[in-house]
PyMOL Python script that loads the backbone (N, CA, C, O; Angstrom):
from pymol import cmd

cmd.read_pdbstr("""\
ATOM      1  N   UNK A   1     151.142 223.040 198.518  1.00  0.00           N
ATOM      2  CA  UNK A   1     150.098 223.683 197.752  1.00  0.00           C
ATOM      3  C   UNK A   1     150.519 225.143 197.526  1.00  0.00           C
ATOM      4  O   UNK A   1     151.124 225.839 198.341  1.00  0.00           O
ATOM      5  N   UNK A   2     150.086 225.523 196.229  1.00  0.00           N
ATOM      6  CA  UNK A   2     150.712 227.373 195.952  1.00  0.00           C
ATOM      7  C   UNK A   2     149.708 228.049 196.139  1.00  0.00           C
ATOM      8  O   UNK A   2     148.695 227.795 195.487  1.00  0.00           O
ATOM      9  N   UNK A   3     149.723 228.993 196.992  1.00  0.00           N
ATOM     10  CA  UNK A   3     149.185 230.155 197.099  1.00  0.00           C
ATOM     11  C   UNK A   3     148.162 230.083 195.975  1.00  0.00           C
ATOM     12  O   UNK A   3     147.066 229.824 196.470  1.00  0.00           O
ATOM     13  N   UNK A   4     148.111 230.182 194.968  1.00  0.00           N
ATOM     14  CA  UNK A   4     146.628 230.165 193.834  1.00  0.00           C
ATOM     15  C   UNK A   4     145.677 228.949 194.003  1.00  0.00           C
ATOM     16  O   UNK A   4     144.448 228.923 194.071  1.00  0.00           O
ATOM     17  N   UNK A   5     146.536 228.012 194.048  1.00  0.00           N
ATOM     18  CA  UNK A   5     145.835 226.797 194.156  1.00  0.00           C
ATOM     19  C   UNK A   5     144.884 226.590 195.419  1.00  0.00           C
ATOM     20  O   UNK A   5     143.872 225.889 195.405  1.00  0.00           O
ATOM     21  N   UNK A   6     145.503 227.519 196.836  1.00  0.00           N
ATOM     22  CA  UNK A   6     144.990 227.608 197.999  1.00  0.00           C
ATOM     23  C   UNK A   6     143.704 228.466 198.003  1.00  0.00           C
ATOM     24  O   UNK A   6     142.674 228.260 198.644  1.00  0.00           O
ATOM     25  N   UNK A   7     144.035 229.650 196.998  1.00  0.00           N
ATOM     26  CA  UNK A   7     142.839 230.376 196.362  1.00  0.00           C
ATOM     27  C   UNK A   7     141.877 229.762 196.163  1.00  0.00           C
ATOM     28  O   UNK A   7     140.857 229.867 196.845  1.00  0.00           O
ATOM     29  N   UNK A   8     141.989 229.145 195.373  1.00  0.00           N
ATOM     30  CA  UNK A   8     140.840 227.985 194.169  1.00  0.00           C
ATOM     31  C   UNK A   8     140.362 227.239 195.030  1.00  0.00           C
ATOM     32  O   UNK A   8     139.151 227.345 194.835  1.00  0.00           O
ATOM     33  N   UNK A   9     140.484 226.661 195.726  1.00  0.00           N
ATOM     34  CA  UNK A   9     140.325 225.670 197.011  1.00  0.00           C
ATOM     35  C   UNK A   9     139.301 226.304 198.012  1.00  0.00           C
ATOM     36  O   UNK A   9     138.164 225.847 198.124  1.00  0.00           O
ATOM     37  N   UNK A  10     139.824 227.551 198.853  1.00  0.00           N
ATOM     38  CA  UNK A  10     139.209 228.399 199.227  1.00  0.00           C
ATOM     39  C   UNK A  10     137.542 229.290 198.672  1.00  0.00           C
ATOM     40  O   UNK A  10     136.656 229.709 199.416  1.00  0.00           O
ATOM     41  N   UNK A  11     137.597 229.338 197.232  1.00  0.00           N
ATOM     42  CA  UNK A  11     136.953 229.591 196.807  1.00  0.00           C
ATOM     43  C   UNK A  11     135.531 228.845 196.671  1.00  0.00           C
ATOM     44  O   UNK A  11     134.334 229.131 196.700  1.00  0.00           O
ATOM     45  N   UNK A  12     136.425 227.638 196.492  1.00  0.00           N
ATOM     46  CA  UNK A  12     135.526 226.358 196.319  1.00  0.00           C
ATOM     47  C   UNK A  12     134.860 225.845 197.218  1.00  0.00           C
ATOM     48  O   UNK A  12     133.791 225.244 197.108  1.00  0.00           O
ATOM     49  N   UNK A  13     135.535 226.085 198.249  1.00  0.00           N
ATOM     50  CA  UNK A  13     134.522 226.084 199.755  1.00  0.00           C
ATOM     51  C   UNK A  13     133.731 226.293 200.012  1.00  0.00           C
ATOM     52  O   UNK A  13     132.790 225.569 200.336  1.00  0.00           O
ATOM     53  N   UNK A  14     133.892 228.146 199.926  1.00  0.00           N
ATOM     54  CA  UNK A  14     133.134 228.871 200.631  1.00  0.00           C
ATOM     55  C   UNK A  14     131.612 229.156 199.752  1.00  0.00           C
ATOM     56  O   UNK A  14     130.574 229.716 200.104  1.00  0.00           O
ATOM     57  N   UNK A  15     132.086 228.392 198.263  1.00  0.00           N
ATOM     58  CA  UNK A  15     130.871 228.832 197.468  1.00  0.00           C
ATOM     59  C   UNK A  15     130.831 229.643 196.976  1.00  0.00           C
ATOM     60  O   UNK A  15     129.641 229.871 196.758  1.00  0.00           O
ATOM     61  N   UNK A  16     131.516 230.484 196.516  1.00  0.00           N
ATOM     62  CA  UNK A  16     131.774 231.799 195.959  1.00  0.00           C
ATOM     63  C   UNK A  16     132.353 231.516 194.502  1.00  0.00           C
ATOM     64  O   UNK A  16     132.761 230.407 194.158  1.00  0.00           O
ATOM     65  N   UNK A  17     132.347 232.437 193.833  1.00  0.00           N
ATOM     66  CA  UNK A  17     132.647 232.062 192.372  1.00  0.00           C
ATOM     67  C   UNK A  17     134.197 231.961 192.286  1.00  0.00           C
ATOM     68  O   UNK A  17     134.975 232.895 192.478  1.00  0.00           O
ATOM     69  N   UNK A  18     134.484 230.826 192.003  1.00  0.00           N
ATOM     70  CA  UNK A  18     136.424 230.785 191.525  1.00  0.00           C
ATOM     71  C   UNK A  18     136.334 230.831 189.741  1.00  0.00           C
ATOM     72  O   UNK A  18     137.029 229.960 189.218  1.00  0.00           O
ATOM     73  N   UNK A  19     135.730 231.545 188.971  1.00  0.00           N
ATOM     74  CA  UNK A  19     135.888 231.653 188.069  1.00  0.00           C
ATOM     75  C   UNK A  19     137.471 232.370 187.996  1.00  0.00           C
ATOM     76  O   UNK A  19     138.288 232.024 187.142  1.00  0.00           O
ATOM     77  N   UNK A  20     137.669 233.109 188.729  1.00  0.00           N
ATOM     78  CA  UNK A  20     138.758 233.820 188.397  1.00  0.00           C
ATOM     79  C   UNK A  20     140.031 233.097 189.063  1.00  0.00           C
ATOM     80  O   UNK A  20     140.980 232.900 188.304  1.00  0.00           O
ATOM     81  N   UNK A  21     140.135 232.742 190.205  1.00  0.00           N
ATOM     82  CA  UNK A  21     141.370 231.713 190.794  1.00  0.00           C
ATOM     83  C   UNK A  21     141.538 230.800 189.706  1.00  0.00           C
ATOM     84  O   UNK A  21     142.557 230.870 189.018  1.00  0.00           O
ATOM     85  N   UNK A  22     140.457 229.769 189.426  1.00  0.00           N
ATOM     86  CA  UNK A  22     140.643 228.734 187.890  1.00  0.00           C
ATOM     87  C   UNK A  22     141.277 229.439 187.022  1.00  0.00           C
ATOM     88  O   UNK A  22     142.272 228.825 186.637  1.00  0.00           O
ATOM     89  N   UNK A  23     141.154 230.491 186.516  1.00  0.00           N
ATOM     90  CA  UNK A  23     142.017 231.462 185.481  1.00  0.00           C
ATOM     91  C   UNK A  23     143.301 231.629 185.741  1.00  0.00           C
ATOM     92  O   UNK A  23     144.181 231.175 185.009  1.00  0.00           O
ATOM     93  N   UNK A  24     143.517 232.272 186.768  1.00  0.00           N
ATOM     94  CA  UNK A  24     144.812 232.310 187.423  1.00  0.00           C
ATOM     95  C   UNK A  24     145.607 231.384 187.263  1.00  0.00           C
ATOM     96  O   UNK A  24     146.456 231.414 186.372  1.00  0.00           O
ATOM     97  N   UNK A  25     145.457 230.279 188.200  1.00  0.00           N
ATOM     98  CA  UNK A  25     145.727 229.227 188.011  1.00  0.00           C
ATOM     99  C   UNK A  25     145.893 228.186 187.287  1.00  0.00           C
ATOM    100  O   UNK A  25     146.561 227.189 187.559  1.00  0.00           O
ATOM    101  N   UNK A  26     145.161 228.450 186.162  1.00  0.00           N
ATOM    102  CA  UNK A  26     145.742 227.787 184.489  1.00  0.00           C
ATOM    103  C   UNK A  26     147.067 228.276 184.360  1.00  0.00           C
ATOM    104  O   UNK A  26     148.126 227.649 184.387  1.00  0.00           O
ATOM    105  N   UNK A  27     146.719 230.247 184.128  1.00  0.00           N
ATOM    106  CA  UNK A  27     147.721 230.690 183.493  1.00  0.00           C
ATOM    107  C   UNK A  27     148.883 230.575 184.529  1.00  0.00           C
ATOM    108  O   UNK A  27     149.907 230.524 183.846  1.00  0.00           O
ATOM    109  N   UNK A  28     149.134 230.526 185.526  1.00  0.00           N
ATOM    110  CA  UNK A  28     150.574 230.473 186.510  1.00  0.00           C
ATOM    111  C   UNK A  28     151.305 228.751 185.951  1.00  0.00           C
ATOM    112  O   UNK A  28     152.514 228.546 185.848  1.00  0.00           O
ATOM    113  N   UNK A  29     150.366 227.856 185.704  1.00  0.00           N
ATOM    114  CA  UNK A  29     150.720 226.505 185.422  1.00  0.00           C
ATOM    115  C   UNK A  29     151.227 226.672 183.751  1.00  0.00           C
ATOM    116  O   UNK A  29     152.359 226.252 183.515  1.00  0.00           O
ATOM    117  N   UNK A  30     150.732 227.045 183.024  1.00  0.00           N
ATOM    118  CA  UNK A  30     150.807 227.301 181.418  1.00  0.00           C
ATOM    119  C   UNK A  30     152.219 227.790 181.526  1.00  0.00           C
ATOM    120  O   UNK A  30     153.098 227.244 180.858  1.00  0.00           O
ATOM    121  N   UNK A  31     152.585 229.160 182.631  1.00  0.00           N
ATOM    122  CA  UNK A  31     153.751 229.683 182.212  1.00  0.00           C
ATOM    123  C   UNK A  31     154.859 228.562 183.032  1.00  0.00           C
ATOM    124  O   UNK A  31     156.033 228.263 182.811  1.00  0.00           O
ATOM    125  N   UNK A  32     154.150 228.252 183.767  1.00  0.00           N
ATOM    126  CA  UNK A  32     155.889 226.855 184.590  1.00  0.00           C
ATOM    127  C   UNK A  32     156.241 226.299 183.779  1.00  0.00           C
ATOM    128  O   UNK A  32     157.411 226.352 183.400  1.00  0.00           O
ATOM    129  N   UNK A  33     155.078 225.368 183.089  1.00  0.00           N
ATOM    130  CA  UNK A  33     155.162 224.232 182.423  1.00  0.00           C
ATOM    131  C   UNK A  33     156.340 224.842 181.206  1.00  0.00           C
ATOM    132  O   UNK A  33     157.381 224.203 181.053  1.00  0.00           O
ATOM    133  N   UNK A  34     156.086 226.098 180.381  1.00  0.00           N
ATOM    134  CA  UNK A  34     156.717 226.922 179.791  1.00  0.00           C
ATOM    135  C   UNK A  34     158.034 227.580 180.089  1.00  0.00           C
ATOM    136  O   UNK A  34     158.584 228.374 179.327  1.00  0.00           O
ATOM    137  N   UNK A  35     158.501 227.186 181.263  1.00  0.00           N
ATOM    138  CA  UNK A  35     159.511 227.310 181.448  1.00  0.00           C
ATOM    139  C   UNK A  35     160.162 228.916 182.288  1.00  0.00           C
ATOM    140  O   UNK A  35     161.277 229.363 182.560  1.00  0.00           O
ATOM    141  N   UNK A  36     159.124 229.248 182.414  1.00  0.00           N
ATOM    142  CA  UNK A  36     158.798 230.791 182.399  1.00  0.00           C
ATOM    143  C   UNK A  36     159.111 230.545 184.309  1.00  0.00           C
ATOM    144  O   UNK A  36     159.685 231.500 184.832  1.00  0.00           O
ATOM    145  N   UNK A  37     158.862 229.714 184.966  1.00  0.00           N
ATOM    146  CA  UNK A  37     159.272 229.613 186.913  1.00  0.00           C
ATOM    147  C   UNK A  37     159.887 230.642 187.185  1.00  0.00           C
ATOM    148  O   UNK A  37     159.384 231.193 188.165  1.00  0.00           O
ATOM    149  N   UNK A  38     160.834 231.223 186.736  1.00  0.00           N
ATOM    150  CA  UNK A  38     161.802 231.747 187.418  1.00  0.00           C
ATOM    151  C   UNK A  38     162.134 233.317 186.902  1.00  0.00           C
ATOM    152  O   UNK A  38     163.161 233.923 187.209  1.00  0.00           O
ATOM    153  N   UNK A  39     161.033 233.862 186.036  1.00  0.00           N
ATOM    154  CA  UNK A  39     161.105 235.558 185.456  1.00  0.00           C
ATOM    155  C   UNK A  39     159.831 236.115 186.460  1.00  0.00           C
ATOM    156  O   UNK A  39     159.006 235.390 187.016  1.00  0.00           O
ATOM    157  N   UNK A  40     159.887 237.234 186.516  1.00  0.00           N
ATOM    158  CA  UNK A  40     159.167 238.185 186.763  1.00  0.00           C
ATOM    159  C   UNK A  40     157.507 237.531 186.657  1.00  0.00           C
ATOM    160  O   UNK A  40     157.362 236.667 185.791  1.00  0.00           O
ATOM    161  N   UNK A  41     156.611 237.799 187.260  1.00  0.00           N
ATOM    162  CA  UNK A  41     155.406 237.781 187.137  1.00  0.00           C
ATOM    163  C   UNK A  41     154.916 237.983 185.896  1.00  0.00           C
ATOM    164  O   UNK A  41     154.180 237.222 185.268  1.00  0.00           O
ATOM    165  N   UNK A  42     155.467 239.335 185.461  1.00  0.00           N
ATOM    166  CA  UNK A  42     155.002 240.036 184.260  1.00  0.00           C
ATOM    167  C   UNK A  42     154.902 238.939 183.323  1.00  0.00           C
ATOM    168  O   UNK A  42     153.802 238.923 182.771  1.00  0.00           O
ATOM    169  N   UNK A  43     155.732 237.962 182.940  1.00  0.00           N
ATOM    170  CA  UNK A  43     156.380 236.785 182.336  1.00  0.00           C
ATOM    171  C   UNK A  43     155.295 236.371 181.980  1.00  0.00           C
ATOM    172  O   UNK A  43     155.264 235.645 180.986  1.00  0.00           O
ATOM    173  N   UNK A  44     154.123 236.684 182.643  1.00  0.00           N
ATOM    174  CA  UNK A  44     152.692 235.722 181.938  1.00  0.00           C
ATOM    175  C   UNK A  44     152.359 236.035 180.573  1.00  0.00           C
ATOM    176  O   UNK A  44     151.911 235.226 179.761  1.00  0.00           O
ATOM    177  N   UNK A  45     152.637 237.439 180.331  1.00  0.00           N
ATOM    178  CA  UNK A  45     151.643 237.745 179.253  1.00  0.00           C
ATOM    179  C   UNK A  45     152.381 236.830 177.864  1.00  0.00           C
ATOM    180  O   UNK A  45     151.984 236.897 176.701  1.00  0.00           O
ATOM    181  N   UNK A  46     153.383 236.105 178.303  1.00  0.00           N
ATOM    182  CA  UNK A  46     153.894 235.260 176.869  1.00  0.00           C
ATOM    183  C   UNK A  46     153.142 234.364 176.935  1.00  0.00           C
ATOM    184  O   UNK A  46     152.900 233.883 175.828  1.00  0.00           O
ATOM    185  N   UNK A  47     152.559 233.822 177.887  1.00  0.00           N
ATOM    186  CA  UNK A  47     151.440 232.216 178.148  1.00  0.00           C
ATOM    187  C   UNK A  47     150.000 232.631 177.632  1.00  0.00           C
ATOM    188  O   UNK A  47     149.044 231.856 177.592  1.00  0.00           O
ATOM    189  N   UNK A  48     149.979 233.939 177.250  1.00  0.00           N
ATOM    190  CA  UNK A  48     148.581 234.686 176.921  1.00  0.00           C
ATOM    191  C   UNK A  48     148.320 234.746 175.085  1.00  0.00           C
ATOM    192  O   UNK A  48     148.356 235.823 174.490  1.00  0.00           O
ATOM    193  N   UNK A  49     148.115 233.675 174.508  1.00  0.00           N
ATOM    194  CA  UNK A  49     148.230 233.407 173.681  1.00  0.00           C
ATOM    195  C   UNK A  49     147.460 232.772 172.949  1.00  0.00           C
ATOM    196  O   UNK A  49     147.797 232.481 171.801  1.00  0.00           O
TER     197      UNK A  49
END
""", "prot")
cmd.dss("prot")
cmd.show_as("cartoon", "prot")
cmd.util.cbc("prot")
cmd.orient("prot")
């Protein structure tokens, strides 16, 4: 499990709003799937689209 996904999970638990982990976590998947795994973080804002 990745670290965001552990987020989202966590979130989901405790009852607290994961509006924002779900976000995250689209966009970290949008940029893999994209080929993007292996640049810089920064690398998201091309999946921001």
């Amino acid at each position: 499990m990745t670290s965001i996904e552990l987020l989202t999970l966590q979130a989901r638990e405790s009852g607290i709003n994961n509006e924002f982990p779900r976000f995250a976590e689209n966009l970290f998947q949008k940029a893999l799937h994209a080929g993007y795994g292996s640049e810089e973080i920064a690398a998201l804002v091309k999946v921001l689209h």
